[in-house]
KEKOLTI-127290 format. One line per field, with one value per residue (C-alpha): residue in one letter; residue number from 1; x, y, z. Coordinates in steps of 0.05 Angstrom, whole numbers, m for minus. Layout:
<atoms>
res (A|...) $
n (NUM|...) $
c1 (X|...) $
c2 (Y|...) $
c3 (Z|...) $
</atoms>
This chain:
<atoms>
res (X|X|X|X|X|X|X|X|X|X|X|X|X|X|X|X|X|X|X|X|X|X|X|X|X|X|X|X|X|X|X|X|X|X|X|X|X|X|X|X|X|X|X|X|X|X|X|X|X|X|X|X|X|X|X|X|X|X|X|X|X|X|X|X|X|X|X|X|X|X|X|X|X|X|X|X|X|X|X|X|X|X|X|X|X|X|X|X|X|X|X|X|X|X|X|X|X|X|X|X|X|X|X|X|X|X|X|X|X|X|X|X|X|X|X|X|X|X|X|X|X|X|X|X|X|X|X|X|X|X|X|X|X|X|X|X|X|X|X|X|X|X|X|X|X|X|X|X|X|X|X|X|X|X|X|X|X|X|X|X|X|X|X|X|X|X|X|X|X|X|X|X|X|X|X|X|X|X|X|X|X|X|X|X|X|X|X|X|X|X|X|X|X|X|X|X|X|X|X|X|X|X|X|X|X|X|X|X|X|X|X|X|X|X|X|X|X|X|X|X|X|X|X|X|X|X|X|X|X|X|X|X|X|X|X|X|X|X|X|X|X|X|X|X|X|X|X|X|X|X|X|X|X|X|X|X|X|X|X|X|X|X|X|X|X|X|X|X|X|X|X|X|X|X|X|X|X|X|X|X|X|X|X|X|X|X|X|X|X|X|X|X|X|X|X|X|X|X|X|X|X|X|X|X|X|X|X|X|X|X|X|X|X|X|X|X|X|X|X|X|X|X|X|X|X|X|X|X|X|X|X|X|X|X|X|X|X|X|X|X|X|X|X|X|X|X|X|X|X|X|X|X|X|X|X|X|X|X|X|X|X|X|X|X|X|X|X|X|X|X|X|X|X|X|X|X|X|X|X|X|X|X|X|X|X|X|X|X|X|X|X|X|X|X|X|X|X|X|X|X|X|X|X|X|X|X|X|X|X|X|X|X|X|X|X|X|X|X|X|X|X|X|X|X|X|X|X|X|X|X|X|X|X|X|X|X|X|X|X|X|X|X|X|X|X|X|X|X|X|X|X|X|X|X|X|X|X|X|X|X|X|X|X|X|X|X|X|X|X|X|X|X|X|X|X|X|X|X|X|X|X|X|X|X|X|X|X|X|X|X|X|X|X|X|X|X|X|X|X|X|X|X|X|X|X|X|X|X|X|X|X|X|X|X|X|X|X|X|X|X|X|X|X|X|X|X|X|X|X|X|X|X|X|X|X|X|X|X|X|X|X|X|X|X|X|X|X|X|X|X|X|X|X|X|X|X|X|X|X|X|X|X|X|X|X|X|X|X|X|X|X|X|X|X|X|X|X|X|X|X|X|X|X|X|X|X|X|X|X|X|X|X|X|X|X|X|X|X|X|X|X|X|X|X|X|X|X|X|X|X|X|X|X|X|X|X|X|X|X|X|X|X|X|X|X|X|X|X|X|X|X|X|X|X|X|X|X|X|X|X|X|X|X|X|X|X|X|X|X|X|X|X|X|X|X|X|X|X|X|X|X|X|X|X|X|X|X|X|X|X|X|X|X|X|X|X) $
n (1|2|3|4|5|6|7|8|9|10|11|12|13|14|15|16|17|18|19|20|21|22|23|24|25|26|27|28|29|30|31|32|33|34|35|36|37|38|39|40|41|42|43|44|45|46|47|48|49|50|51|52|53|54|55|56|57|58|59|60|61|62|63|64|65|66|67|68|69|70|71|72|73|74|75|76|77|78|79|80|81|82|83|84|85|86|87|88|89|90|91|92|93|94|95|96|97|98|99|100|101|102|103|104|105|106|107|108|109|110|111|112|113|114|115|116|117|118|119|120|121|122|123|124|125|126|127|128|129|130|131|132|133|134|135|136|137|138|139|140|141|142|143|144|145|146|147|148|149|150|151|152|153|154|155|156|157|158|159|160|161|162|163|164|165|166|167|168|169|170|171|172|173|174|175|176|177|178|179|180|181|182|183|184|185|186|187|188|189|190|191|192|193|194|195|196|197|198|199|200|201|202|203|204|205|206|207|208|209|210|211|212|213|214|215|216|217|218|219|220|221|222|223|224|225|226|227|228|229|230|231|232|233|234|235|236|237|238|239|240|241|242|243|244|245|246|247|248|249|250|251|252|253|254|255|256|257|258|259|260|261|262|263|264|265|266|267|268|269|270|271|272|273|274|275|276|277|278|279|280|281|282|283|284|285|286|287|288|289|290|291|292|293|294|295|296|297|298|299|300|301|302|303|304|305|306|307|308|309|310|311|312|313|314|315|316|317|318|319|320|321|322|323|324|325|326|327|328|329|330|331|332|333|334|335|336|337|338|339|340|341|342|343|344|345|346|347|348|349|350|351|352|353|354|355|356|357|358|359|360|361|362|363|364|365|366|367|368|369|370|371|372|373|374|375|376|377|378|379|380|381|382|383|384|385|386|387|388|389|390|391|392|393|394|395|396|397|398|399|400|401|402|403|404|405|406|407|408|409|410|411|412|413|414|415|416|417|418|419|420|421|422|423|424|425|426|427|428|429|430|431|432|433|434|435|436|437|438|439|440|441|442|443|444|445|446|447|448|449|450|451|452|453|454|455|456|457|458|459|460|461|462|463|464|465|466|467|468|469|470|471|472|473|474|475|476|477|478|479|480|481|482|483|484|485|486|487|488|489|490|491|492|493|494|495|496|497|498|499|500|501|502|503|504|505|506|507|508|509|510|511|512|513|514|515|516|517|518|519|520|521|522|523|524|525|526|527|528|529|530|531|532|533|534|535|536|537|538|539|540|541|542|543|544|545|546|547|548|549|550|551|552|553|554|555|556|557|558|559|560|561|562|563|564|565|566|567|568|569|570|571|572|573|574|575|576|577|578|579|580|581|582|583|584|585|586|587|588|589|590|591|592|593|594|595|596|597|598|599|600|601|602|603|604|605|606|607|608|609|610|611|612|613|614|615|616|617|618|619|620|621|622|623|624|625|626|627|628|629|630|631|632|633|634|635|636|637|638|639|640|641|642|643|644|645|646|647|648|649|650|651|652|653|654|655|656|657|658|659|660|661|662|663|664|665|666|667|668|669|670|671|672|673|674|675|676) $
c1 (m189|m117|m74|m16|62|60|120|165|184|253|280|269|303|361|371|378|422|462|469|487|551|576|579|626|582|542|573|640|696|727|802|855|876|846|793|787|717|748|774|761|799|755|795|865|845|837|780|749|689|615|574|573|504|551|539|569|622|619|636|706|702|766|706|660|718|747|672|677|741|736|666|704|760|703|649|670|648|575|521|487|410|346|333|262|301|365|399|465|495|506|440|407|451|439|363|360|403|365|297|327|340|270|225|201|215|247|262|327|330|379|373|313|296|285|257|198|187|183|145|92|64|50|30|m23|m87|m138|m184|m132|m116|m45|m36|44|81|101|175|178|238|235|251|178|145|170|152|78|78|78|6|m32|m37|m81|m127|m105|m112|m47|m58|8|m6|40|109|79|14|m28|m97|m91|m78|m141|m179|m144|m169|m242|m258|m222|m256|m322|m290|m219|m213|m142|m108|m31|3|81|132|196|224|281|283|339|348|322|338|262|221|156|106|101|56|13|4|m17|m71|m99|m90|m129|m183|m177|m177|m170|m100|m38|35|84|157|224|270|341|369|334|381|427|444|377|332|336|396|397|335|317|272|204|226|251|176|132|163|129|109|39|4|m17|53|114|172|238|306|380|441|478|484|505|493|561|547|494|422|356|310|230|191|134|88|29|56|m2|25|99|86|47|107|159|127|112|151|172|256|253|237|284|337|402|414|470|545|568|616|553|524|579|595|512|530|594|548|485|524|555|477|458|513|511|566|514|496|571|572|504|525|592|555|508|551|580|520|497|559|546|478|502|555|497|450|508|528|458|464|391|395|325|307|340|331|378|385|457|427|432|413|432|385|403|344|367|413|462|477|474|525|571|572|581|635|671|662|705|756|763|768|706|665|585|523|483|399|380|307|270|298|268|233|274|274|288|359|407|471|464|513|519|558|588|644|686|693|734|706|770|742|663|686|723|669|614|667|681|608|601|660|621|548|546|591|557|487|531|550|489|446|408|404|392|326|304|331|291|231|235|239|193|244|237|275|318|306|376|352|293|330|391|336|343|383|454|453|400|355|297|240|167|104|43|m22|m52|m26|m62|m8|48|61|50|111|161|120|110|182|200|144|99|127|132|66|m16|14|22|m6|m71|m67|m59|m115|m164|m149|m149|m221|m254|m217|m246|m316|m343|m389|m340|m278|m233|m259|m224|m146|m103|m45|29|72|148|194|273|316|395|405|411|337|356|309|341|283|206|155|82|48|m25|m56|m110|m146|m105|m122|m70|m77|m58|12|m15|m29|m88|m118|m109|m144|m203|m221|m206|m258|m306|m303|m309|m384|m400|m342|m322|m264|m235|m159|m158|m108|m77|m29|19|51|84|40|m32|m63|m88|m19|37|110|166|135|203|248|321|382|435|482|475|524|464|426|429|421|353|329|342|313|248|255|250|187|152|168|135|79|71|76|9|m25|m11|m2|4|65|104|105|159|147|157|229|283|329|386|431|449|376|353|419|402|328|341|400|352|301|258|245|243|180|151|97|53|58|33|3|22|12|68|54|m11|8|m32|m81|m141|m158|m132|m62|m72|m86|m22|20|m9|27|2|m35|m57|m88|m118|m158|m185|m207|m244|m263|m273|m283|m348|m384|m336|m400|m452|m410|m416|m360|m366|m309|m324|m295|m343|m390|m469|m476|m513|m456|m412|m428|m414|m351|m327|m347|m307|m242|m247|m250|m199|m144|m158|m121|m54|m68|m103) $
c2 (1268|1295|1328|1289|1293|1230|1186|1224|1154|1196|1202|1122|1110|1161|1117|1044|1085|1110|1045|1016|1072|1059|984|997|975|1047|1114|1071|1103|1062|1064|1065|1105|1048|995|938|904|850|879|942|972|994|1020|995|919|902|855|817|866|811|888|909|926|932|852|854|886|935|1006|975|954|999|1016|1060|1093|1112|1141|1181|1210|1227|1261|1308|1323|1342|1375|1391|1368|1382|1411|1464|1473|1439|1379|1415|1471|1434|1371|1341|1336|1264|1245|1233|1183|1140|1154|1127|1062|1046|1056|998|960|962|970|1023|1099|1112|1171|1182|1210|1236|1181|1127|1170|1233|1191|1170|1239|1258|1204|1187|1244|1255|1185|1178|1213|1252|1195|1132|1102|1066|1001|992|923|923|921|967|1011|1065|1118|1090|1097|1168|1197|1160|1199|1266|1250|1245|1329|1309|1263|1203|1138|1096|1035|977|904|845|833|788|781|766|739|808|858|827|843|916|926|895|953|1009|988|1012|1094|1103|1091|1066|1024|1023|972|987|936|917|871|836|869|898|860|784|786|758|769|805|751|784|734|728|798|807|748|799|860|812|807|875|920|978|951|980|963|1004|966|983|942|970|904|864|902|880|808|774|787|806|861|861|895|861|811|840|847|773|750|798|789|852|917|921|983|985|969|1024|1004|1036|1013|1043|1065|1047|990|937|980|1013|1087|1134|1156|1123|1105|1102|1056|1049|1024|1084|1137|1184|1169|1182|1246|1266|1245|1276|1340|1363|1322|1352|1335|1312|1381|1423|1381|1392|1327|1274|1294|1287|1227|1185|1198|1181|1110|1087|1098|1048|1007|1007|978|923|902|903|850|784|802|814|747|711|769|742|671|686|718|668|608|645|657|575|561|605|569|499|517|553|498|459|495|493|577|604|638|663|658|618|636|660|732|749|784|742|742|711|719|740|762|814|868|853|790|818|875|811|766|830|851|781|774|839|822|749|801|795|862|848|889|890|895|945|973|1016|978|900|888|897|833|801|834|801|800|822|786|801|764|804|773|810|753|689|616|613|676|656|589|623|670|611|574|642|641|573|583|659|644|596|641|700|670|646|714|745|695|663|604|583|566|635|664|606|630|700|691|630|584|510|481|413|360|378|454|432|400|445|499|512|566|552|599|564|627|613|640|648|646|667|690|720|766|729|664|717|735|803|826|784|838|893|897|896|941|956|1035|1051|1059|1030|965|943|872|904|954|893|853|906|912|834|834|895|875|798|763|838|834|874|843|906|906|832|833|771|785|753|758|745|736|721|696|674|605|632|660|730|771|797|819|829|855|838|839|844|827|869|906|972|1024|1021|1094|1111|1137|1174|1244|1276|1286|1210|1190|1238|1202|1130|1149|1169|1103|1069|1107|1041|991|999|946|981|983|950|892|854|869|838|897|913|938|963|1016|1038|1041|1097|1089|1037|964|936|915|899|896|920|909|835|805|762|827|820|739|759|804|748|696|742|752|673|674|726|702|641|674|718|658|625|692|706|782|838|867|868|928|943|1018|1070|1065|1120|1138|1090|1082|1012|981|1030|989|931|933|955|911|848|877|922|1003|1057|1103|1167|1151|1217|1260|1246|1302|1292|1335|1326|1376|1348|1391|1448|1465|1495|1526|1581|1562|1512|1563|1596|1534|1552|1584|1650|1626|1563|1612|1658|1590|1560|1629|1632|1560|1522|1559|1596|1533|1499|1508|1461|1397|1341|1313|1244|1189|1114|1045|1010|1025|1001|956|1003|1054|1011|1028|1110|1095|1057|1114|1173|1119|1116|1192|1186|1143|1177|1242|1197|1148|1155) $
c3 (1278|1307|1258|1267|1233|1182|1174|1129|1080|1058|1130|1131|1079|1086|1159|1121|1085|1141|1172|1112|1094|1167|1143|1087|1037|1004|975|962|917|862|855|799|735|681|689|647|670|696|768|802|873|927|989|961|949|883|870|811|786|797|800|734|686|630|618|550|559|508|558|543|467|428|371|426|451|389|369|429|427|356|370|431|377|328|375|435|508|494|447|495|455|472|423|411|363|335|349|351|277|306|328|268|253|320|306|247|269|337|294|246|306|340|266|306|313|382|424|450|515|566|618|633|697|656|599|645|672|603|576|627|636|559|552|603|595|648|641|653|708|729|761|778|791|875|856|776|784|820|760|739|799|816|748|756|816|787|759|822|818|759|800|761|806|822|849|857|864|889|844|769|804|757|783|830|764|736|799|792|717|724|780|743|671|681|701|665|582|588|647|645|674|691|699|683|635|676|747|764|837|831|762|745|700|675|649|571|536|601|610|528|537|596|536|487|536|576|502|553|585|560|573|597|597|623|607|609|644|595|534|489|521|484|432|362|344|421|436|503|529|520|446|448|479|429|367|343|383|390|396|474|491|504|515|548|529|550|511|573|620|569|508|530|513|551|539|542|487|474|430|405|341|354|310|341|415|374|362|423|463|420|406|490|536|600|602|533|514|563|586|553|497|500|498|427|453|483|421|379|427|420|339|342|397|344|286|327|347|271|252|279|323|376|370|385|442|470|473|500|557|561|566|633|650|650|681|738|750|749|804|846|827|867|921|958|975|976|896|897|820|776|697|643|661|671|750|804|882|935|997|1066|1095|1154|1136|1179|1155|1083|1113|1143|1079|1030|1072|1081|1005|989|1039|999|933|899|896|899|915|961|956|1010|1024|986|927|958|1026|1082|1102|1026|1035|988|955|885|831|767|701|649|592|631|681|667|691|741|783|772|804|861|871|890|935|975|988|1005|1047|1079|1071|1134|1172|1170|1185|1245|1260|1259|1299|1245|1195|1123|1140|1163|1099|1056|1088|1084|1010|1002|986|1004|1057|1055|1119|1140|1141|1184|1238|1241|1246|1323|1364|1397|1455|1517|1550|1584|1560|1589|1548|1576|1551|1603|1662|1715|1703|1728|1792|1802|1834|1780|1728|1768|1788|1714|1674|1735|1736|1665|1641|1660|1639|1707|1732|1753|1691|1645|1684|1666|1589|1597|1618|1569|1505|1512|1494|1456|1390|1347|1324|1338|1412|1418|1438|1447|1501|1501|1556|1552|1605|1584|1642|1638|1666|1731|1725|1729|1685|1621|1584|1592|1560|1527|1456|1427|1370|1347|1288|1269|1218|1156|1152|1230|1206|1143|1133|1152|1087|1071|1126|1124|1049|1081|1141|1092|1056|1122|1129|1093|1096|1169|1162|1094|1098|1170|1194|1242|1274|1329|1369|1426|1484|1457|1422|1494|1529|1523|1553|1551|1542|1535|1599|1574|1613|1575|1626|1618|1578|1542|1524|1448|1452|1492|1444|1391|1430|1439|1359|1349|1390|1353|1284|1307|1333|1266|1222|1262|1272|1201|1227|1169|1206|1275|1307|1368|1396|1443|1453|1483|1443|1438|1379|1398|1399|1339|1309|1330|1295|1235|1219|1231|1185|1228|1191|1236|1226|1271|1306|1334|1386|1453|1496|1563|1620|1673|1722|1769|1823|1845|1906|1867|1804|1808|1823|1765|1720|1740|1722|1640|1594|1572|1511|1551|1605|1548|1518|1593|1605|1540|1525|1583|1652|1628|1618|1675|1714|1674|1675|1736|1747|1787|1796|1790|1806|1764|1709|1696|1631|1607|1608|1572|1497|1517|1559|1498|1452|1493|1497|1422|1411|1457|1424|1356|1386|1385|1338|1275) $
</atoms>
């Protein structure tokens, strides 16, 4: 097995990231000496604010500022001790307030991201085993992290999956004595929601299954004194369940908080963990604003506040329910998103939406799939019914525009969330710019010189090259010894070529990218499951061929409608194929295709190092040897010219049938040294 450089996942994501500053639309700067809520100034426009988690307005509510500027005047900036040997004069107080809210004791912490680093940890034995939610925040998932170095399994199943969690817990109950499962309570992109009641029917008949909740955008805006959604659904806090709340976001102040109804898990919790012990405590003014914030939620004010954010809130939906833009979940969460699909169009509409004056989010990979990009809108009481109106005809008046500019359609965004598509989607469904594409699915319907005049120097994917791996990969016993070729050929109207280049589908290893260690356990497994973690995958070239698989004529001025056109063809292909992934590769380095790629959804990973010898040039051995490098001379010396002697070396056209099962053996050893 080659010891190979994995995909580093942080240099991913710092490129969407990247891409997504020189848009405009990350690492922005807010303007202005006073905010009200209601606008904000980005970049000297002022806009009206639809990006806010403070949905209740409260960061703005004259009773929390006064709180905190009296607690500065009082205490100073901050209380410098760890919370283990003396707290805040002040904290008692909000203790003892958000434990009457929640009938629960609670643990105030600095922020949810420390409270789950804090909490986790201490919560989850040597002996459990966690099953995460595809899309739980990533504060949750980071912090669940940390207990791998324990040998604790983490597994993640598909977002409110259900029938799949059940799967999850009946093959971990027989080894681990609890199984937490971690999810949200509303999630902080679609605005959805965890399935509470359905998830305790699987804790009523799973005793071992415990919940682990985090529901800061679920706070304040429902449930009982305003303690969220998975409040609102239990009623009560059952034993197996913790949850996470906030003191910020809509509670207006700062901090996080911890419930939960075990008094032994209480105290385990509050007595060792991690942050919670040494991590400086609140400021006394965030401390002093969640005070004046906790006594609003234990008056019925709470409850005028909630329906004044909920009537927005309705109204919103009604003029989306309207205005036939792609809102991916509809429900009464005051989160809403709009899907885009591609990132570039999600850069376009964002953009075009600021320029019209309203400020919106955008939802970027890691945080959703890259291509379930999406504008994320949000309702607080800050916003009046005049501007929420505005806001849905600016994208009505956008949306269409910058699918336009970005070479795609309603229909593509519909289906890259699942949403259903209207007749008049169907037939508008169909590209504006005419190319002329050509399909093939084999090499031999190609004349050779149209390919080899294209691709024919850039790798052994010539005609002949390709007729070859045409012939072995076809009509074998083994699945992963099968290939299926496609050919494209993109001409202008003129039939000059503009693009070529060919795919296969085929059986790849999910592990081939992943460190070594990873895949020495997977190959293990595969001693008796030979098809564990294996799928299919359409890619460019083949697992057997090295160099640049894609001709594209930049020069043409049709180079990016080519490249789209080839796009169209693929997604069609992937949809029948039902493909886990599609996989373009081995490209030079050009900023203007790597652009190109990832703004239509496509992630940029590191694929391994080839070893390639260049030089093939020498008379006889010994001027070969001459060619090495010092160490390289030191190890044929050593390691292979003493036994040079014993091998036979013969060159063949064609091989016996009864050579076939050990030339496919050394071609196997072969391709592991480059991809595992």
């Amino acid at each position: 097995m080659a010891k190979i450089k994995p995909n580093n996942f942080l240099d991913t994501v710092d490129s969407v990231f990247n891409d997504a500053k020189r848009q405009g639309i990350l690492h922005l700067y807010a303007e202005g000496d006073q905010f009200t809520g209601r606008h904000i100034k980005v970049r000297q426009k002022d806009m009206f604010h639809f990006g806010t988690t403070g949905y209740l307005g409260l960061e703005q509510d004259s009773r929390l500022k006064k709180a905190a500027v009296d607690a500065i005047n009082r205490y100073g900036t901050q209380f410098p001790l760890s919370k283990t040997y003396i707290s805040h004069p002040l904290y008692k107080t909000l203790e003892e307030k958000v434990t009457e809210m929640y009938s629960n004791p609670v643990i105030i912490t600095k922020n949810s991201t420390l409270g789950h680093i804090g909490v986790i940890p201490s919560a989850v034995d040597d002996q459990d085993a966690i099953i995460l939610d595809h899309q739980v925040h990533w504060s949750v998932q980071s912090a669940a992290k940390l207990l791998k170095s324990r040998s604790i399994p983490i597994d993640m199943i598909r977002h409110n999956n259900l029938e799949m969690l059940e799967d999850r817990i009946r093959k971990l109950s027989s080894k681990h004595k609890k199984i937490w499962y971690m999810a949200d309570g509303v999630y902080s992109m679609f605005g959805d929601v965890s399935p509470v009641m359905e998830l305790m029917g699987l804790c009523n008949k799973y005793p071992q299954l415990h919940l682990y909740f985090d529901d800061v955008h679920g706070m304040s805006w429902i449930g009982k004194n305003g303690t969220g959604y998975v409040l609102d659904n239990l009623k009560e806090l059952p034993e197996q369940v913790l949850l996470f709340g906030t003191l910020s976001k809509t509670f207006g102040a700062s901090g996080s908080l911890l419930t939960c109804s075990n008094r032994k898990m209480y105290a385990k919790i509050k007595n060792f963990g991690g942050p919670l012990t040494f991590s400086a405590q609140l400021e006394p003014a965030s401390v002093a604003a969640a005070i004046a914030s906790a006594d609003i939620h234990l008056t019925p004010e709470i409850y005028s506040l909630q329906a004044d954010l909920m009537e927005r809130v309705k109204y919103f939906n009604t003029l989306l329910s309207e205005s036939g833009l792609p809102l991916v979940e509809q429900n009464n969460s005051p989160v809403f998103y709009i899907g885009t699909g591609m990132p570039v169009t999600g850069y376009n509409f964002v953009n075009r939406m600021m320029k019209e004056g309203y400020f919106v989010n955008l939802g970027l990979f890691p945080a959703v799939p890259v291509k379930n990009t999406g504008v994320r809108i949000t309702i607080s009481r800050h916003n009046q019914k005049e501007e929420i109106k505005g806001l849905v005809e600016a994208m009505q008046y956008h949306y269409p525009r910058a699918l336009e500019a970005t070479y795609t359609n309603d229909a593509k965004v519909r289906s890259a969330f699942k949403l259903p598509l209207s007749e008049t989607e169907k037939i508008n469904n169909k590209p504006k710019i005419k190319l002329n594409t050509q399909f093939a699915k084999s090499i031999s319907t190609i004349p050779k010189n149209d390919w080899d005049t294209l691709l024919g120097g850039n790798g052994i994917f010539d005609w002949e090259g390709l007729h070859f791996l045409e012939s072995v990969f076809s009509k074998n016993k083994k699945k992963e010894e099968n290939w299926k070729f496609h050919y494209y050929i993109v001409r202008d109207l003129m039939d000059k070529p503009i693009l070529a280049t060919f795919f296969t589908y085929s059986l790849w290893k999910d592990d081939m990218l992943a460190s070594e260690s990873v895949s020495r356990k997977v190959e293990e497994i595969r001693q008796q499951d030979p098809y564990y973690l294996t799928s299919y995958v359409l890619g460019m070239g083949s697992l057997f061929t090295e160099g640049s698989h894609l001709y594209l004529d930049t020069s043409h001025p049709l180079w990016h409608e080519a490249l789209h056109s080839l796009l169209d063809q693929l997604e069609k292909l992937d949809s029948k194929l039902n493909s886990k992934m599609v996989v373009f590769r081995d490209f030079i380095k050009d900023e203007k295709l790597h652009e190109f790629f990832h703004n239509l959804g496509f992630i940029q990973v590191s694929m391994p190092d080839s070893s390639r010898i260049s030089n093939f040039i020498w008379k006889d051995s010994p001027s070969y040897i001459s060619n090495l490098s010092k160490r390289s001379r030191s190890h044929f010396r050593k390691d292979i010219e003493p036994y040079e002697a014993r091998f036979k070396i013969e060159i063949k056209n064609t091989i016996e049938p009864r050579e076939y099962d050990l030339f496919l053996s050394c071609w196997k050893t072969l391709d592991k040294t480059t991809l595992v």
